[in-house]
C-alpha positions in Angstrom: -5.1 -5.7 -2.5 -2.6 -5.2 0.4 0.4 -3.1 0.2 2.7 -6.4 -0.3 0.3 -7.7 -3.1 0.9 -4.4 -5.1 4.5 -3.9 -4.4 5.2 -8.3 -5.7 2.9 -7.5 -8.8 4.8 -4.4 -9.4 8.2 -6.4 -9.1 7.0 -9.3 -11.2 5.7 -7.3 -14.0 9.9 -5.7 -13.9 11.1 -9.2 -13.9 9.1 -10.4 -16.5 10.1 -7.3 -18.5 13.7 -7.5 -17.4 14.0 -11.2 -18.9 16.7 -13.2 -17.4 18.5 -10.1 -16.2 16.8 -10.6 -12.8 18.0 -13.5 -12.2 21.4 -12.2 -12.0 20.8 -9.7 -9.1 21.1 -11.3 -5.9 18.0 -11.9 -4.2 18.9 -8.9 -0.9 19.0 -6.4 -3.7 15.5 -7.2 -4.9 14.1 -7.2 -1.3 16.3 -3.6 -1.2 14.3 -2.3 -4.0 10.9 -3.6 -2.8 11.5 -1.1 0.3 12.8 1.5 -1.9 10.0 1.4 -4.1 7.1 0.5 -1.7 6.8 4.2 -0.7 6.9 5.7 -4.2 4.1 3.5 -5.2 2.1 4.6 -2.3 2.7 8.1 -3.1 2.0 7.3 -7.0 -1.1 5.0 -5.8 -2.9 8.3 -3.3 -2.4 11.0 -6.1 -4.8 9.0 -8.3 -7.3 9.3 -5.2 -6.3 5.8 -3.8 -5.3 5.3 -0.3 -3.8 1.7 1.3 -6.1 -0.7 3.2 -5.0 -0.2 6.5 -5.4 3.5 6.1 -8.5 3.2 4.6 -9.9 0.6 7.8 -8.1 3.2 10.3 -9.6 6.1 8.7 -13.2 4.0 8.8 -12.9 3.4 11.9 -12.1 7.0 13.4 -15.2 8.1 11.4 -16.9 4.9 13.0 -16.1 6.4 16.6 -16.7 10.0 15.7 -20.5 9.3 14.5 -21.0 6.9 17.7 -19.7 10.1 20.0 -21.8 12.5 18.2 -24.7 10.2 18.7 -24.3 10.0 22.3 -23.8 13.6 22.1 -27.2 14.1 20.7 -28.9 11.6 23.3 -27.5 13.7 26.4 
């Protein structure tokens, strides 16, 4: 799930609990919060273990290189 996926499920499940309350906040403030909140979920999502996609293909990939270094290493 990307990082917009969780952050739109996250303020869906508030609107849906907020009832017709959202509906009354203009639609700039909602995009305000998603920023706002984006980085606490991240934080909340990594201390249960979890890291984003893109971190997680970045961080596969520097292991990737590292292993393909070390393996020329060992041919020299």
């Amino acid at each position: 799930m990307s990082d917009k996926d969780i952050t739109k499920a996250i303020i869906n499940i508030l609107k849906k609990e907020l009832g017709g309350v959202v509906d009354l906040i203009p639609s700039n403030l909602t995009h305000d919060l998603s920023n706002a909140l984006s980085p606490k979920i991240e934080e909340i999502i990594e201390s249960n273990g979890f890291v984003k996609k893109t971190k997680y293909e970045a961080l596969l990939k520097l292991a990737n290189d590292l292993e393909k270094r070390v393996s020329d290493l060992e041919k020299s």
